[in-house]
DOLOKOL-126431 format. One line per field, with one value per residue (C-alpha): residue in three letters; y, x, z. Coordinates in pm, 1 decimal. Example, Ala and Ser with C-alpha at 12.3 -4.5 7.8 and 13.67 -1.06 7.14 Angstrom:
% residues 2
type (ALA,SER) .
v (-450.0,-106.0) .
u (1230.0,1367.0) .
w (780.0,714.0) .
% end
This chain:
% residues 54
type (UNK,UNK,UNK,UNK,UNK,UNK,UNK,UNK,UNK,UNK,UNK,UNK,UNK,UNK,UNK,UNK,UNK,UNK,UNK,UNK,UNK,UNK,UNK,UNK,UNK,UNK,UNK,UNK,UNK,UNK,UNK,UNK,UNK,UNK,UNK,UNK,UNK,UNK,UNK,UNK,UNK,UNK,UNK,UNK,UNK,UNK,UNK,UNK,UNK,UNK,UNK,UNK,UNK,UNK) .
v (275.9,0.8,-9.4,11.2,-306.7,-347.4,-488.0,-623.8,-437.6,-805.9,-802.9,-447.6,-553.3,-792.2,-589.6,-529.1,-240.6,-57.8,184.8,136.4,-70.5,-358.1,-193.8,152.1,-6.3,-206.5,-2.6,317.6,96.7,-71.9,-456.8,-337.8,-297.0,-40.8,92.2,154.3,538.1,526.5,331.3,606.0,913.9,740.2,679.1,988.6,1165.9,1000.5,1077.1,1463.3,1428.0,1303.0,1545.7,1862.9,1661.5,1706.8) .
u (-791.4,-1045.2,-1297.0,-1616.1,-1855.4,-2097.1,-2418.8,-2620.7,-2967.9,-3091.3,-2909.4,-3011.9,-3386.6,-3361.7,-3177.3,-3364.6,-3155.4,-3084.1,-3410.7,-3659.3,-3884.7,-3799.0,-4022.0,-3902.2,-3533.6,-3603.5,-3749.6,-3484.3,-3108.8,-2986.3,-2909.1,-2546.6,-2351.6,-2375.3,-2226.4,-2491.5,-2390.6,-2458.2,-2780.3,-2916.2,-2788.2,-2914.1,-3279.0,-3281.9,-3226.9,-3531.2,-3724.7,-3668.7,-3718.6,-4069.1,-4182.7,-4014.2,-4262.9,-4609.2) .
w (-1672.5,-1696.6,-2007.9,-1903.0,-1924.1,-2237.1,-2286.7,-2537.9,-2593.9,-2472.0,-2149.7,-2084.0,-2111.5,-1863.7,-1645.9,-1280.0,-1207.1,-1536.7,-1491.8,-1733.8,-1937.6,-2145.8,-2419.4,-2414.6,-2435.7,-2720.4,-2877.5,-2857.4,-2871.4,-3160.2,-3178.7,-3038.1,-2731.8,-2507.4,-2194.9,-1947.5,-1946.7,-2336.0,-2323.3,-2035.2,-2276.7,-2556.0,-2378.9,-2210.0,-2591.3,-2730.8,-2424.9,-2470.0,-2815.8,-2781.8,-2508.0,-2782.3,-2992.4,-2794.1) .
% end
């Protein structure tokens, strides 16, 4: 089985195709790598958070 690829947080905010804002994914991941399925669940987390918030 093949490990998946891993990003910097960097690399994920330039990324055309990852999704989402450079903003919103700097300011959710850590200065680490990530998997892209990671940095969605990680994203996706703090975006639930903040509408359980409102």
């Amino acid at each position: 089985m093949e490990k998946e690829a891993e990003f910097s947080r960097e690399q994920l905010m330039k990324s055309k195709t990852f999704g989402h804002g450079s903003d919103l994914i700097g300011a959710v991941l850590e200065d680490k790598l990530y998997t892209k399925k990671a940095a969605e669940k990680e994203i996706q987390a703090y975006l639930t958070e903040e509408r359980k918030e409102n």
